[in-house]
C-alpha angles and dihedrals in degrees: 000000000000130000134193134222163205146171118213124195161104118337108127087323142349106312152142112286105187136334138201092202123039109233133205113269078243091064101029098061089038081057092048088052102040092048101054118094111294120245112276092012116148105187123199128189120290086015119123133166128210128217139180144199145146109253112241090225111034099027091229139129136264124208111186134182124180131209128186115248108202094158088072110099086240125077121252106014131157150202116228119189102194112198101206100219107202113206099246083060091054087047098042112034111089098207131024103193089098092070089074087066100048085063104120121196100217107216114223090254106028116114113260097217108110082053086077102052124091113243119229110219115197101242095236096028107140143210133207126283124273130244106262102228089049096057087048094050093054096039090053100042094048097042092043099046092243130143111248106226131203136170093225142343110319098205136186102001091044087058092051089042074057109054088043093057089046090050097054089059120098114242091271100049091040089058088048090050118114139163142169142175118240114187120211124347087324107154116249119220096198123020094171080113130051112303114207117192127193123198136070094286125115110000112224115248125284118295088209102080112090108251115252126254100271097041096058086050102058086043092059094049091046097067110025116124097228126052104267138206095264092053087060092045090047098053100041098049099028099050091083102034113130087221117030102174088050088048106059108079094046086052094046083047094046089053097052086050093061095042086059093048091245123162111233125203117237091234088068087051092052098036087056084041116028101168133081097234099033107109084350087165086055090055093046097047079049093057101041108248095124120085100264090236091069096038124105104183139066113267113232124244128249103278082040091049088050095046095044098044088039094043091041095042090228099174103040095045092049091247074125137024120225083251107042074048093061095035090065112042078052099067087045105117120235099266096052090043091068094034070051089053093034089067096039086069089049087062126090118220083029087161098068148052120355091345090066093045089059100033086055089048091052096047088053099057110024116101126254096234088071100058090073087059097111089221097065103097121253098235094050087055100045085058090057098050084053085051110038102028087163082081100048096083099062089033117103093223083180070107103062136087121265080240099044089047093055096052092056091067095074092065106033115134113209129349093276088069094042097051078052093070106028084064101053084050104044084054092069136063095280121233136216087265097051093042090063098030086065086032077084096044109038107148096041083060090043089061090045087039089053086056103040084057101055084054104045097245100109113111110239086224088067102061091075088069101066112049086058085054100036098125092045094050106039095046094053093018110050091063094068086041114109128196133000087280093059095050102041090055084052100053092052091049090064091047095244092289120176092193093114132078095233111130132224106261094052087066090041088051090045091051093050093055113105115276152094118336123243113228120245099268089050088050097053086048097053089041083059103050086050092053095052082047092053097054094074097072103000087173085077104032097049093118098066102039077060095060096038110037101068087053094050089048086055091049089045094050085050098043095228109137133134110266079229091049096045082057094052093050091046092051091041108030124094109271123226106147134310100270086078119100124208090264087054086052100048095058085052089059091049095045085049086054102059094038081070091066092267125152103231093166091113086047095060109045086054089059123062114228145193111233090249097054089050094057077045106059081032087053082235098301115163108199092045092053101049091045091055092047098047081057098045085048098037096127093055094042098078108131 
């Protein structure tokens, strides 16, 4: 590694000597002015002083030490060896303790020459190691902002406490770096650097009190012979930074966080490091963007990934790429994708900027099964379910919102996935909105309204939709309907209404499909729905009145009717007085019924009746009586 130089002194004046590098008339006369005796200085023999500073021009850095040079005819003249630190050397050289040994006294007579040459510095040559007080003095007063005070010249082993605290900074700090000695109560112009004072003045403050934490740590590091975690540390997340100096201790503090296995909050992170950009390699490694072989750091979970990339504003500011954004929420394992989700719902304007790109990432990757984890919020799984409506038919959306459910029917893919939604919302008091949303689909919701039904799920609210609709919903809806149970819950959705042109024998094939059984009650209701349908045209139903009637005449002789299905008979059954019972009326149906030309003969066997009421159903005919009971008595009538 080169470095560059340069000898100041006496010749008619302060001036340059000799000079291995020619410098700009803007840093050469910086150099002439920075290397003469500082204000104040009384320098004895053996004494000597170090300064530092980036050059304006150049950018590099100057390196001074200053000798006294009694042996000049002028009072208080000097001798100023100035080491030209390009930048490639600050970024290169390991250590930079070895600068303190390539300082050269010039004598008042001695050749110049060498003074001219470049000096060539092996990259990992290295120097002894610092005292360790030293080294904690200087960390802590530059870090801090704080004057360095000292009776009187330190000397030798303040100069090597320097260059390790130099070391230890990363290529950017180390260019920032500056430091000068002020003597007395000399007045400083700018005091951004380490100030070190000599007198008797302010006293530093007391040695007594333990260091704290990260101060121990940087000593150690300081002044450790081998290269250490934190160093590394130190140079991968401090070299972009938008204030090294200010940097230093919250990265000293973070490393010692992860060392101990602590968890730390985004909001540490961002209130070190406000900015998008500042210590933008830090918040990738954090999130997780950076292969995890170059990375130094613990990568944050998943609540901790969706503050820092939201709160930092990762993805809007080019910290991180869509991709890289995707990438990485890819490689997120199950459980900190839904503490992921889980914080998404925690962030207000969800919807935009950064906040959206993430939430979208997340829904793309996170596994169904989550989204039934009742502490997933609603609206992050309603994104998904708009993303992703593959999902939606094996989804209970009895957790969404009304709001949430609607929308998905935009994006519901098959009936299945419909009938999904139209049940969670069916199970609650309907709106205005879901009223009209099912208004367009009104027999899909009859069929999941059946079911619902059957399962007590259905909301009360909901059975004034269908009757309205009855001729709508049984003609497209009873197809899809299984079992006696199914049909009868039907029928009485759509309040027993006769207002549809479905015949009998469509209710009576849909009840025979396998399925679940309707209980007794539920039976005699829909017999006698079918009854009141058959009466319409018996010639072809009687079949079924067949089948039903002497079910409902047992009912009838027991009282034992719905209050909803004696309703149905007195509005339906034939009318005489009011001394008539049901029973009465239903013989009147049948007798109605034959005196339509319609064979009742298979009716009748199946019910046992008085001989009057069967004169009564026969209108009192002889021949067809006795027909009917020498067919009933057949057995017993044999001579």
């Amino acid at each position: 590694m080169t470095v560059e130089q340069a000898l100041y002194g006496y010749s008619d004046g302060h001036r340059q000597l000799a000079a291995s590098v020619q410098l700009s008339s803007v840093d050469a006369y910086e150099l002439a002015t920075r290397s003469d005796l500082a204000s104040n200085a009384r320098l004895g023999p053996g004494m000597s002083y170090v300064c530092g500073f980036a050059l304006k021009d150049s950018g590099a850095f100057a390196f001074i030490k200053t000798w006294p040079a009694p042996e000049m005819p002028r009072p208080g003249c000097v001798w100023s060896h100035v080491l030209v630190l390009p930048r490639k050397f600050l970024t290169g050289q390991v250590n930079l303790g070895v600068l303190k040994t390539l300082f050269l006294k010039p004598g008042s007579r001695a050749a110049h020459d060498e003074y001219s040459r470049k000096i060539e510095v092996p990259r990992l040559l290295k120097s002894g190691v610092a005292d360790r007080f030293e080294v904690q003095r200087i960390i802590s007063a530059y870090y801090e902002g704080r004057t360095l005070h000292y009776a009187e010249l330190p000397g030798e082993k303040f100069e090597e406490a320097l260059l390790a605290a130099w070391s230890q900074q990363w290529p950017k700090l180390r260019a920032a770096f500056q430091f000068r000695t002020v003597f007395g109560s000399a007045a400083v112009d700018d005091d951004r650097g380490l100030i070190v004072r000599i007198g008797p003045s302010n006293p530093s403050r007391s040695t007594n009190t333990a260091p704290e934490k990260w101060l121990s740590a940087a000593t150690a590091d300081a002044t450790s012979a081998t290269i250490t975690p934190l160093r590394r540390f130190l140079w991968r997340y401090g070299k972009d930074t938008a204030r090294p100096r200010t940097a230093f201790r919250p990265l000293v503090e973070l490393h010692l966080a992860d060392a101990r296995g602590s968890r730390r909050s985004p909001a540490e992170i961002l209130e070190s490091f406000p900015k998008p950009l500042d210590a933008a390699t830090l918040k990738r490694d954090a999130l997780g963007v950076t292969p995890s072989a170059l990375s130094l750091t613990r990568r944050l979970d998943g609540e901790e990934f969706v503050m820092l990339a939201i709160s930092g504003q990762a993805l809007s500011s080019g910290l991180i790429s869509r991709e890289e954004l995707e990438t990485t929420v890819g490689t997120l394992d199950q459980r900190d994708l839904k503490r992921a989700a889980i914080a998404l719902g925690s962030v207000q304007d969800s919807k935009i900027g950064d906040a959206a790109a993430l939430s979208e990432a997340v829904s793309r990757v996170i596994e169904p099964d989550a989204l039934s984890d009742e502490a997933m919020p609603i609206s992050f799984v309603t994104g998904v379910l708009a993303m992703r409506p593959e999902l939606i038919k094996a989804f209970d959306a009895a957790r969404l919102d009304e709001a949430g459910i609607l929308g998905l029917f935009d994006v519901a893919e098959g009936r299945a996935a419909e009938d999904r939604l139209i049940a969670a919302i069916m199970s609650r008091l309907p709106s205005n909105q879901s009223l009209a949303t099912l208004g367009r689909r009104a027999s899909e919701a009859f069929v999941v309204a059946v079911g619902l039904s059957t399962e007590g799920g259905l909301h009360e609210r909901w059975r004034p939709f269908f009757p309205s609709r009855a001729r709508e919903v049984v003609a497209r809806g009873l197809a899809e309907l299984k079992g006696s149970k199914q049909v009868g819950h039907a029928v009485a959705l759509i309040d027993f209404s006769t207002e549809h042109d479905v015949k009998p024998s469509a209710f009576v094939e849909a009840a025979g499909r396998a399925g679940p059984s309707a209980t007794e009650a539920e039976r005699t209701d829909l017999d006698v729905y079918l009854l009141v349908l058959c009466r319409w045209n018996p010639a072809r139903s009687i079949d079924i009145i067949a089948d039903i009637l002497p079910r409902l005449r047992k009912v009838a002789l027991a009282n034992g009717f719905s209050v909803r299905g004696r309703a149905l008979l007195d509005r339906h059954l034939p009318y005489v007085s009011e001394s008539w019972d049901l029973n009465k009326r239903l013989l009147k149906l049948l007798r109605n019924v034959r005196r339509d030309g319609v064979n009742i003969d298979r009716i009748v066997e199946r019910m046992p009746l008085s001989k009057d009421e069967l004169l009564y159903v026969f209108d009192e005919d002889g021949d067809g009586l006795n027909s009917l009971v020498l067919r009933l008595f057949w057995p017993f009538n044999l001579g």
